[in-house]
C-alpha positions as CSV (number, residue, x, y, z in Angstrom):
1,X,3.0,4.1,-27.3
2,X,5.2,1.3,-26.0
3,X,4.8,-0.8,-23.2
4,X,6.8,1.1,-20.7
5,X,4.3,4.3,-21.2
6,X,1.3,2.1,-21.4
7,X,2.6,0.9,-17.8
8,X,3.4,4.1,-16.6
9,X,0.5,5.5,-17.7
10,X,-2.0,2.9,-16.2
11,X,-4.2,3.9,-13.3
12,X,-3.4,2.5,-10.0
13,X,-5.6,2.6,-7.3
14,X,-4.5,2.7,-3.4
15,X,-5.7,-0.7,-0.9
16,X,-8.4,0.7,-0.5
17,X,-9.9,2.2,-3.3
18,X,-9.0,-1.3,-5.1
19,X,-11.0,-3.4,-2.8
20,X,-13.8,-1.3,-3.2
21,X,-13.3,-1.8,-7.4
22,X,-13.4,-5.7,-7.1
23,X,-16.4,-5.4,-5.2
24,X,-18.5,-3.0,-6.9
25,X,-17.2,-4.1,-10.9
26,X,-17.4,-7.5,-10.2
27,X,-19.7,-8.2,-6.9
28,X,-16.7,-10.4,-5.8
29,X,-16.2,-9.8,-1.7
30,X,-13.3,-8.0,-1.0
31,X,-11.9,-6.3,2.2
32,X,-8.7,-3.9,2.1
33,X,-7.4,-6.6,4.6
34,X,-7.8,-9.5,2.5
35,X,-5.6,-7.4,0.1
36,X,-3.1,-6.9,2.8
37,X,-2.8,-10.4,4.1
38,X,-2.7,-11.6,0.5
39,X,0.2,-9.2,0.1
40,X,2.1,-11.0,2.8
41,X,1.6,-14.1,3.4
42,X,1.7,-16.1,-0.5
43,X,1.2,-14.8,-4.1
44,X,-2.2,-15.7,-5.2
45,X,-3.3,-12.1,-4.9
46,X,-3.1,-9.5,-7.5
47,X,-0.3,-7.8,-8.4
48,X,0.7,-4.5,-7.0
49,X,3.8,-2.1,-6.8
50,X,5.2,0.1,-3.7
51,X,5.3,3.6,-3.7
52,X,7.6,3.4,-1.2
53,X,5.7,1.8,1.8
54,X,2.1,1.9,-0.2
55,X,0.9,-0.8,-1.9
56,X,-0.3,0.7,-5.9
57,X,-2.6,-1.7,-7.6
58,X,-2.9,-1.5,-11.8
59,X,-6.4,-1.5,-12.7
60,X,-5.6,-4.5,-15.4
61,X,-3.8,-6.5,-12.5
62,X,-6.9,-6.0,-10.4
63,X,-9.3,-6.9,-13.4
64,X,-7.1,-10.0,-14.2
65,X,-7.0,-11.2,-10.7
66,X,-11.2,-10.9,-9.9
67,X,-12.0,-12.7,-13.7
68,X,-9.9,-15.5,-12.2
69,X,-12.0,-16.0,-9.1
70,X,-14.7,-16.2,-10.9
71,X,-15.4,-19.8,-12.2
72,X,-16.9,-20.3,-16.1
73,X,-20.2,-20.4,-16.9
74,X,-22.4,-23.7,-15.5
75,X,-26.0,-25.1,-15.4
76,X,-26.2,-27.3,-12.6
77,X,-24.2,-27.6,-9.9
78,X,-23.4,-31.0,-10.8
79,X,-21.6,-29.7,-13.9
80,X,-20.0,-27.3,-11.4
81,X,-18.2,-30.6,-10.0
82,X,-16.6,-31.6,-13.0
83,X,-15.4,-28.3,-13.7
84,X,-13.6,-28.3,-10.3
């Protein structure tokens, strides 16, 4: 398959339904409105597409976006400074 059906093909979840993924796969807090304000006001949220005036998330945008938030693996929360 090339990478226009692979895109095509990938499962894309409405506002809602993405915030509630986030949460529950990575226990990372997100709202539908944090998604929404993301969405308008700068870029650091994930990546999404309109179906006309609906916001469609792709499951691997989501994915990449929630692995980001999360920082690496520490010890201390000194080492968690350094890191920073």
């Amino acid at each position: 398959m090339n990478e226009t059906n692979e895109r095509q093909s990938e499962r894309h979840l409405r506002r809602n339904e993405a915030a509630k993924y986030v949460t529950d796969t990575y226990n990372v807090p997100c709202s539908p409105k944090t998604l929404a304000k993301l969405a308008c006001i700068n870029s650091e949220g994930p990546p999404f597409r309109l179906a006309g005036r609906f916001p469609l998330y792709p499951v691997s945008g989501l994915d990449a976006w929630a692995q980001k938030k999360i920082g690496p693996l520490i010890r201390s929360t000194s080492e968690a400074r350094r890191v920073a």
